[in-house]
N, C-alpha and C positions, 0 to 999 in steps of 0.2 A: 452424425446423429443430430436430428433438432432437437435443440435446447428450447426448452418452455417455460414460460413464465410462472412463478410463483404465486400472480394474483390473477393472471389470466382462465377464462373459464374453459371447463371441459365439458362440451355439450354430448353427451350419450343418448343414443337412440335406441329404447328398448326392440328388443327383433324377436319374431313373432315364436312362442312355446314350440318344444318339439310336441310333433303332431298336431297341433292345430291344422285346420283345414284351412283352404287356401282364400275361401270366401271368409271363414273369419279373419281372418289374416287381415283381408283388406280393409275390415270393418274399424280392425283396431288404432284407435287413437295415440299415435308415439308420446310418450312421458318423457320430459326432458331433467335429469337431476344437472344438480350444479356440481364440480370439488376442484379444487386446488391440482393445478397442473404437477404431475413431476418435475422436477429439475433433474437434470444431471453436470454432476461436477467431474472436472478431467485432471484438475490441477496437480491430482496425488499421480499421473499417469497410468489410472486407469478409470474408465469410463464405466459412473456407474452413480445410482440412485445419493440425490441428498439422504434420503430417509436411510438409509444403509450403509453411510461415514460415517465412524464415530468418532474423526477429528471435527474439532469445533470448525465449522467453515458457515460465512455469512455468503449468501449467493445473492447477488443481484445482475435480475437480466435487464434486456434493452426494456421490454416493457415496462418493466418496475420501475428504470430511469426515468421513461416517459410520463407513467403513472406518479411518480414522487417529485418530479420536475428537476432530477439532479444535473449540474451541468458541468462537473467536472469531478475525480476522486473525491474529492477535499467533501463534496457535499456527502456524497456513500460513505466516509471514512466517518464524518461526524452522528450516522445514526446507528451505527455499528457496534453491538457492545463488546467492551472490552478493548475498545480501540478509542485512544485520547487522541484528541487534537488541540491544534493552538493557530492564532492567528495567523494568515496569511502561508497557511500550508507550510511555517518555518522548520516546526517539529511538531512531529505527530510519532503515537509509539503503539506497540499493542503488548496487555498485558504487564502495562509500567515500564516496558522495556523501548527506548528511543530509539528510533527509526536507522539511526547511525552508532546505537550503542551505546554503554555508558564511559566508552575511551576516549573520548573527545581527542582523538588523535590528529585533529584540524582536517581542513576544508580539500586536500586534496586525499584524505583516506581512499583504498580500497577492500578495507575492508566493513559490513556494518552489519545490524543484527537483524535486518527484514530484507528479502528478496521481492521485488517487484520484477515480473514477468509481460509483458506486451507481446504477443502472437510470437511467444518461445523465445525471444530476445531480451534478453536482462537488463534494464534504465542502471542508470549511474546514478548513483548518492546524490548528487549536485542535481538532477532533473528531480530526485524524488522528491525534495526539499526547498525548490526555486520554481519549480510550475507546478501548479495543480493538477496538471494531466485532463484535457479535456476529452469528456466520454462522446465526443460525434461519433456516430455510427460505428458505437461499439457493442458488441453481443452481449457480452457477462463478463462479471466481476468475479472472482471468488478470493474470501480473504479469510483466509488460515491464521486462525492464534492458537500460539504453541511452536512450538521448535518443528522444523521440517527439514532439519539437519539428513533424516537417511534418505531422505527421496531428494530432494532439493540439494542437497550439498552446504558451501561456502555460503553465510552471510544468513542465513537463516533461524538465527537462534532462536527469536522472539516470531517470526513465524513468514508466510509469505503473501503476495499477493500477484493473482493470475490473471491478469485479462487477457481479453480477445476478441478482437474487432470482427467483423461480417468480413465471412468471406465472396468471394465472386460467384455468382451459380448464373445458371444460364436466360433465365429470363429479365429480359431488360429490365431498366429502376433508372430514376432519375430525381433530384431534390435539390434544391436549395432554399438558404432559410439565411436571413438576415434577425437580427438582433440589437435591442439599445434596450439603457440602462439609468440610473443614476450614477453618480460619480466619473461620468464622462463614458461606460459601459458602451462599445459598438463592437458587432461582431459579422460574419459572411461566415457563412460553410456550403459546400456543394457536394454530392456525389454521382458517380456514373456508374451503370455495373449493365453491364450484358456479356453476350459472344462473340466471340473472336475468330473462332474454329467451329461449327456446328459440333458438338457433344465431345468435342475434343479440349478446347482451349478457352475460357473464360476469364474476364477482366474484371476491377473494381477498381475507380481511383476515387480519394476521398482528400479533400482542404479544409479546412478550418484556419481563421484569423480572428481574435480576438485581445480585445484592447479595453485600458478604463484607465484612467488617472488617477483613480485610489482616494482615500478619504483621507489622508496625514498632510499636512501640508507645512515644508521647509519656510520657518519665517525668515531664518535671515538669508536666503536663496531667492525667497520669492519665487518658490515656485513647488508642485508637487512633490511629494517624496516618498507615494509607493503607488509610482505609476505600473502596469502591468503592457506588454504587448508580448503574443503568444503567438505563432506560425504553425502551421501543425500539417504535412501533407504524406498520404499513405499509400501507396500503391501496391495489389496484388495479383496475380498472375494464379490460374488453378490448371493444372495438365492433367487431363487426363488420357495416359499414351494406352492404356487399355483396361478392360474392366476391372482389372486387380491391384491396379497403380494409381496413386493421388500423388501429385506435386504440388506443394502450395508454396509459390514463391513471393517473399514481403519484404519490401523495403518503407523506412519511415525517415521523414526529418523532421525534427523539434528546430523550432529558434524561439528560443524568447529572450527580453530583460527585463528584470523589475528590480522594483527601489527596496528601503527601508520598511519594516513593519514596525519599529519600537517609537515611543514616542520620549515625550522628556518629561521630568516630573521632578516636585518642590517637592520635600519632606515625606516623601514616599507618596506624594499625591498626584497622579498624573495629569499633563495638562490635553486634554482632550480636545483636538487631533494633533497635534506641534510638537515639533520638533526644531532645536536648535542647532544646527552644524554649518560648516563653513565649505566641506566638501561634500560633495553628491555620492553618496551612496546608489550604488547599481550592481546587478548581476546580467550578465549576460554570458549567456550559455545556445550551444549551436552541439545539438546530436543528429548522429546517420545511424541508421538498424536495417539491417540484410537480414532474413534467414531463410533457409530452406527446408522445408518438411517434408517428406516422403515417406508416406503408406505403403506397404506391397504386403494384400494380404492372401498369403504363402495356400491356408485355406481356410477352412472355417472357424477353426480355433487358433488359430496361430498368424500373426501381423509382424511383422519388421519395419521399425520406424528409426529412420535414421533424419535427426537432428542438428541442422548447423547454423552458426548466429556468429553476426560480428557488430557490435557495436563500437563507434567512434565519437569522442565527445570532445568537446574545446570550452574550455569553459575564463573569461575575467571578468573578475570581480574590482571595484573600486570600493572601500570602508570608511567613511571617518576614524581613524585610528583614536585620538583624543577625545570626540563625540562633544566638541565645544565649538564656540562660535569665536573664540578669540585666540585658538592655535589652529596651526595647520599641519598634521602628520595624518597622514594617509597612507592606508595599507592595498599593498597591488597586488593581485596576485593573477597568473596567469597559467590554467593548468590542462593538459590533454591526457587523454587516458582512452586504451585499447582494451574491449573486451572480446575474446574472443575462443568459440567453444564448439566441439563435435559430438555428439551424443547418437550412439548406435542400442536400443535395446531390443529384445522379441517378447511379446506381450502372446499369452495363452488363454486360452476361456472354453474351458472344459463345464462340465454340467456340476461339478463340484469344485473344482481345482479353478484359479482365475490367478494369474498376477502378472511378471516381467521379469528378467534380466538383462545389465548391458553394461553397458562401457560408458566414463566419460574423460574428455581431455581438454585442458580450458588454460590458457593462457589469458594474466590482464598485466596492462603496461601502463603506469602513470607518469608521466613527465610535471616536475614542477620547476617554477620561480615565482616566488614570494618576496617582496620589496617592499622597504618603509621608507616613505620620500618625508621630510619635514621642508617645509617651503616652496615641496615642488623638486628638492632636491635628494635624490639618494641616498641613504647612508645605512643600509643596509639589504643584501640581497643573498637569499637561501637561494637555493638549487639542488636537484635532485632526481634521482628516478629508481622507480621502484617496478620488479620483474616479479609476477607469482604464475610458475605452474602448478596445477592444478590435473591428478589422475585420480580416478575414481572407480571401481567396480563397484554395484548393488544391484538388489532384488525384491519383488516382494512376492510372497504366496499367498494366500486367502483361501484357506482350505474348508469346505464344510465337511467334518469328518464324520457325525452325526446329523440327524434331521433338525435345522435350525440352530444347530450351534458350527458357528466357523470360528475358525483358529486363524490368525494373523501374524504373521513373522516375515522381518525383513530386514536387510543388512546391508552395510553399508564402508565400502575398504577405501579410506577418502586418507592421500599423501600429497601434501603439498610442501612446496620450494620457494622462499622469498628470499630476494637478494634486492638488498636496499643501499643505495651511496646519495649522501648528502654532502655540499659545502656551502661553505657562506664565500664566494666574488667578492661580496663588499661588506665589512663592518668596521666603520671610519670610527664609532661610538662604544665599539666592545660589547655587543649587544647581548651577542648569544655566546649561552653558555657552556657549548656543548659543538665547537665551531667546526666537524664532520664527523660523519659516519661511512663505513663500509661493510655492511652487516649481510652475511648469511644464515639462513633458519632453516629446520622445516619441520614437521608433524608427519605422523604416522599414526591415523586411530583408527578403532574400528564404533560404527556408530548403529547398535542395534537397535529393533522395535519386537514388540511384542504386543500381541491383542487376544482378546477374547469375544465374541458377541450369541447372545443369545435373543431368539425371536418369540418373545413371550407369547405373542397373536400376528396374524396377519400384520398389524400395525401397529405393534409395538417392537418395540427391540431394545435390550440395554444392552452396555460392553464395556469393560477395561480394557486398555493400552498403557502399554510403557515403552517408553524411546527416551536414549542417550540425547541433547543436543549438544551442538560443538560448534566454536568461533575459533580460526586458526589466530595464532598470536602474530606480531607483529614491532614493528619500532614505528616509536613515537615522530611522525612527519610534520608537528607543529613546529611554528620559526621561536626562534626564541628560546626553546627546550634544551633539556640534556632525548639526545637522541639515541637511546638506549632501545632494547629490547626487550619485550615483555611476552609470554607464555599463552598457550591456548585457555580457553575457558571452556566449561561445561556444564550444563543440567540434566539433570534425569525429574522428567515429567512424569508423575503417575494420574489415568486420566478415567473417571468414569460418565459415562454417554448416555441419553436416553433419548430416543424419536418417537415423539406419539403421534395419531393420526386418531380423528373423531369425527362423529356424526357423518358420518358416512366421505371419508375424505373432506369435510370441508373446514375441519381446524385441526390444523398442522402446529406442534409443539417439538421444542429442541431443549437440549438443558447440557453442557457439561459442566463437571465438579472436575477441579483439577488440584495438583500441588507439586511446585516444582521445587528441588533442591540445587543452589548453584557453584558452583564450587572453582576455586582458581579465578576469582569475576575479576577481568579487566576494570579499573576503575582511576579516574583522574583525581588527580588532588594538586593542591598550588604550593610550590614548594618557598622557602625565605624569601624568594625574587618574587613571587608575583604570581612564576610563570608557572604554565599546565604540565605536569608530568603525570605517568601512567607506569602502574604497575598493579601485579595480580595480587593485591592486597584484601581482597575481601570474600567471605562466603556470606550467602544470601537464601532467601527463601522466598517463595510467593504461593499463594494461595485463593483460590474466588471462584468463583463460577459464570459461566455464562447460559442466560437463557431469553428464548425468544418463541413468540407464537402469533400466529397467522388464521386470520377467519375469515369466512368468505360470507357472509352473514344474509347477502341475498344475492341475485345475479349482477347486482349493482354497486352495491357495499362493500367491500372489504374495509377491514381493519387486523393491525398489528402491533403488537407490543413487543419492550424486548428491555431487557436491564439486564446489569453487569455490578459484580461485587470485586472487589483486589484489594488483597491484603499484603503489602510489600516489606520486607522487611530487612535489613543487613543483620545477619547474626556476628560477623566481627568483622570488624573493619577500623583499624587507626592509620590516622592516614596527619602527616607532619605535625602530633601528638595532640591530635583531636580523634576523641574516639565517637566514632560515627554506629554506633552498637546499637541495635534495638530504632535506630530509625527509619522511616519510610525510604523510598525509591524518591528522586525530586521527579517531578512532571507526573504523576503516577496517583490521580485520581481514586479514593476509593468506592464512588460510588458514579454509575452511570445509568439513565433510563433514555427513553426515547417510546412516543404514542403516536402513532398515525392512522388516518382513515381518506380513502376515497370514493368520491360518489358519481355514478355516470348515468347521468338522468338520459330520458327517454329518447331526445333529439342529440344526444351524442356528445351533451356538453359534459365535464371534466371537472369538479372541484377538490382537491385535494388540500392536506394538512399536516404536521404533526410539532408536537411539544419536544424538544431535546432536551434533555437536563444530565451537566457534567458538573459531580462535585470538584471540591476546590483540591488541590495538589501542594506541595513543598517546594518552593522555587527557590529557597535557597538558605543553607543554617547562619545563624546566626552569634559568635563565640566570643569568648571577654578574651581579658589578657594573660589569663591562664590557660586560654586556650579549652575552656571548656565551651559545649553548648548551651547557650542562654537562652533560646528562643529561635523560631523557626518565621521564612518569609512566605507568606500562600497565595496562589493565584485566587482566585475568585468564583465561586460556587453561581450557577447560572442556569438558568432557562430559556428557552429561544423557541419563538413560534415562530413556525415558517408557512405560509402558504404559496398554493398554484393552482393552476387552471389551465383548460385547453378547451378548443371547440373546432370542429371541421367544418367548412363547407365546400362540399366536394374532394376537387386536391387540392385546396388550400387550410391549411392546422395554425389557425393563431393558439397561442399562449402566452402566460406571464406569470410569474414569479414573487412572493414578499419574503424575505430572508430579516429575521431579527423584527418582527413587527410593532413590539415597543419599543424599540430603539431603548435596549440595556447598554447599561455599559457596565464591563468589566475587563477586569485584568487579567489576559492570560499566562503572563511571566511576568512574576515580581522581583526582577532582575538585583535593582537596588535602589537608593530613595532618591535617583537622579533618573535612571531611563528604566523602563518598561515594557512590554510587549501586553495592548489592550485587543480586546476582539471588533469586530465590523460593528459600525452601527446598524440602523436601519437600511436597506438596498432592495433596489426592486427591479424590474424589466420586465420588458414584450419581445418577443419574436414571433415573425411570422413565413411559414414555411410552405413551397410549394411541390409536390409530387405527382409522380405517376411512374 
């Protein structure tokens, strides 16, 4: 099905009255109205109108990319309400909740609380956190906030996100587009797509390379210290062995590395762009994704879609351990991890009845070693590996039992099996304090939903829903730790939805009011030593709404707004005899807006804009010697104009970009009153791209 864009126009040609004569016919002048394209989102697996979800989902297609000048997640994630970001794509969360959870169970976790999806293949924690993910020649985004525990499974508590790149279809394409920037920015991308097989077999290959040397720069190195270089190549294959069968076969590799994002700072004041370290901080990370899709639809109502994915990832890291210019400890780590998954469902679509049932079976394997060299030399080294199967039966129904009112129910039988063994090879200094584990687990829940929706008018619709979400538990994989085990968590969301549509389709309005209750909440605390331990110590609550609305105001204007409210709170939580009661989530913003407009004058030129604005967050408490809270640390409350522009001539689309256009500065983690995490200054670029 073609996915349409959101600001793209729908040109309708009126067709001439029954019975009019055929001479008047010809006389009549067609009336062109303007409105807002449908979207359809897939990501709940089942295909069907934005206007007609009433999970909160932000959709963004390629045109909207093109129209907003986005060039990578990180820029989509930051006009998204309800969804924080922080510099250099380190942590971003939705709905207060971090992107890896709040168990900071360290850098080789497999488990976290957002699922990011790429054409059905699951990214790894370490890709979602260390590249931005660049959108070349990707179709649509759709970003789910809220738990997607029954349809998504594992890792989704705080919610999902779905892309999906263009696929291969038969008629030829061809582009490339070169790019530069400030702060050292250069970039190349190319793609190819045509036929392979006349109406049988179809190709797409797509590259992307891009690089910049970052704006922080190492003084006592002399040299950059969050340089970026990104590799990105995607190859797809489409079979079609006869009219009732689609195979979509994908393969992708990532490589990238980048440096440091935090800078250094005097009295809590940061020194802006510097940093002081004696070792190079880098991440370098290298992912392969395979999967295979297969449609066979059986007949008209009824499809069989069988789903298989393997992701491989290798990920070291190098850290300033000390983060000083006059010791040398440095933390190594060196980690692989296997994803890998089978999903068999049969999807139905009756003239009332619509949903799926199916199967899932998913295995992930992480292999670790973690080291801390002081001089250069060793003197301690973790080890480990960690095994989670993963079985799964669920379903969903979407029944219209009456006219305009449908009933939603869906369920979800999700067992999983973790078997985890750690040792420490080397601790010459008595490091760790918890020096192996051989731990088996596993869960057994059932994770319902329930919905309501009624169709007030043709375009309107409100609806409640309620769904379980669920994070399987897990042992603590950070070096250093006591390596214990800690308990699943869960939320139950209750969620009300409203989609309006106005003036004849051309202003589209969305709103949900949500409240979730959390209970068993994985959460980290530093125990006498220092060091990070986890346990299910807290219940929580959150509460806010999301809303956005779209206008198409001529055939040339659009504009769109959109804000987000979050109210975080822990209802109890003591944690090494600080009671953390009655306060916010850290990272978790209460208040977020975002304005944009774009204008497409008469010769095809392209101006675009919009205002972001993210209030300031809790970065970190602050406690006397009685161990009470005294004070709290906050990132920095912020506005950011961005502009772009485009202009064709012929097959050639220049463009360019201004991101932060006052050059603000702010803080987006107020770590402590020595280092920091500040946002981008001012950045700009052109690209210029040719097609046919």
């Amino acid at each position: 099905m073609r996915v349409l864009s959101k600001n793209s126009l729908a040109i309708a040609v009126a067709s001439s009255a029954l019975g009019m004569t055929p001479a008047l016919a010809d006389e009549e002048v067609p009336q062109k109205t303007i409105q807002l394209e449908e979207v359809i989102v897939t990501g709940e697996k089942i295909s069907r109108s934005e206007d007609s979800t009433l999970s909160s989902v932000a959709v963004t297609t390629s045109e909207d990319i093109r129209k907003e000048g986005a060039r990578n997640l990180q820029d989509v994630l930051g006009t998204t309400p309800g969804v924080y970001t922080q510099s250099g794509n380190e942590n971003w969360g939705i709905r207060g909740i971090p992107v890896q959870g709040f168990d900071e169970q360290g850098p080789a976790a497999l488990n976290g609380a957002i699922s990011v999806y790429v054409d059905d293949a699951v990214q790894s924690n370490s890709l979602l956190t260390a590249n931005p993910l660049s959108l070349w020649d990707v179709e649509q985004i759709e970003v789910y906030r809220g738990a997607q525990s029954t349809t998504q499974g594992r890792n989704s508590l705080a919610g999902a996100v779905v892309m999906k790149t263009k696929d291969p279809t038969f008629t030829p394409e061809f582009a490339v587009q070169g790019n530069v920037g400030r702060f050292g920015e250069r970039g190349s991308s190319a793609l190819a797509n045509g036929t392979l097989v006349d109406n049988r077999l179809a190709g797409r290959l797509a590259v992307d390379y891009q690089a910049e040397d970052g704006y922080i720069t190492n003084q006592t190195l002399g040299e950059d210290a969050n340089p970026l270089r990104s590799a990105n190549l995607r190859g797809k294959l489409l079979f079609l062995p006869s009219d009732d069968v689609d195979l979509l076969l994908t393969f992708s590799h990532n490589s990238q590395r980048a440096g440091l994002n935090a800078v250094s700072a005097t009295g809590g004041v940061p020194d802006y762009f510097n940093v002081y370290e004696n070792t190079e901080t880098y991440h370098k990370l290298d992912q392969n994704a395979a999967s295979a899709k297969l449609d066979w639809y059986l007949d008209d109502e009824w499809t069989l879609t069988s789903i298989s994915s393997a992701t491989f990832v290798e990920n070291h890291t190098v850290l300033d351990f000390d983060r000083l210019a006059t010791s040398t400890q440095a933390a190594l780590r060196h980690h692989e991890q296997t994803i890998a998954s089978q999903e068999v469902r049969l999807g139905y679509d009756y003239d009332q009845l619509t949903g799926f049932f199916g199967a899932y079976l998913g295995r992930t394997t992480g292999d670790i070693d973690d080291q801390l060299a002081v001089s250069g030399t060793p003197v301690m080294d973790e080890q480990g590996r960690v095994q989670i199967n993963n079985y799964a039966l669920f379903g969903e129904a979407n029944w219209e039992f009456v006219e305009d009112w449908t009933l939603i129910s869906g369920l979800r039988w999700d067992y999983e099996e973790n078997h985890t063994r750690i040792n420490y090879t080397l601790d010459t200094l008595g490091l760790a304090t918890d020096p192996s584990a051989d731990e088996n687990i596993s869960s057994n829940v059932l994770l319902p939903k329930v919905g309501l929706s009624y169709n007030l008018t043709e375009d309107q619709l409100v609806g409640v829903t309620w769904q379980r979400g669920y994070r399987s538990g897990g042992v603590n994989l950070r070096a250093l730790a006591q390596h214990t085990t800690y308990d699943p968590e869960f939320t139950d969301t209750y969620e009300l939805a409203w989609r309006g549509n106005w003036l004849n389709r051309r202003l589209r309005t969305n709103a949900n009011l949500y409240y979730t209750d959390w209970t068993d909440q994985q959460v980290t605390f530093r125990d006498g030593s220092g060091n990070r331990q986890i346990a299910n110590a807290a219940s929580s609550r959150m509460a806010g709404i999301e809303m956005s609305a779209e206008y198409l105001v001529t055939s040339q204007l659009a504009v769109n707004a959109d804000a987000s409210y979050s109210d975080t709170k822990y209802d109890s939580f003591v944690s090494d005899g600080i009671d953390y009661s009655g306060h916010d989530f850290l990272y978790a913003p209460k208040y977020q807006a975002s304005v944009g407009a774009n204008y497409t004058f008469e010769n095809g030129f392209l101006i675009g804009g919009n205002v972001v604005y993210q209030g300031d967050s809790v970065s970190n408490f602050i406690t006397n010697g009685s161990n009470q809270i005294v004070g709290e640390r906050h990132s920095d409350p912020v506005a950011l104009v961005n502009l772009n522009a485009e202009y064709a001539i012929g097959n050639a689309t220049f463009s360019g970009y201004v991101k932060n256009l006052f050059n603000e500065r702010y803080i987006t983690n107020n770590q402590s009153d020595t280092v920091m995490d500040v946002g981008a200054p001012l950045t700009f670029g052109v690209a210029a791209r040719y097609a046919f």
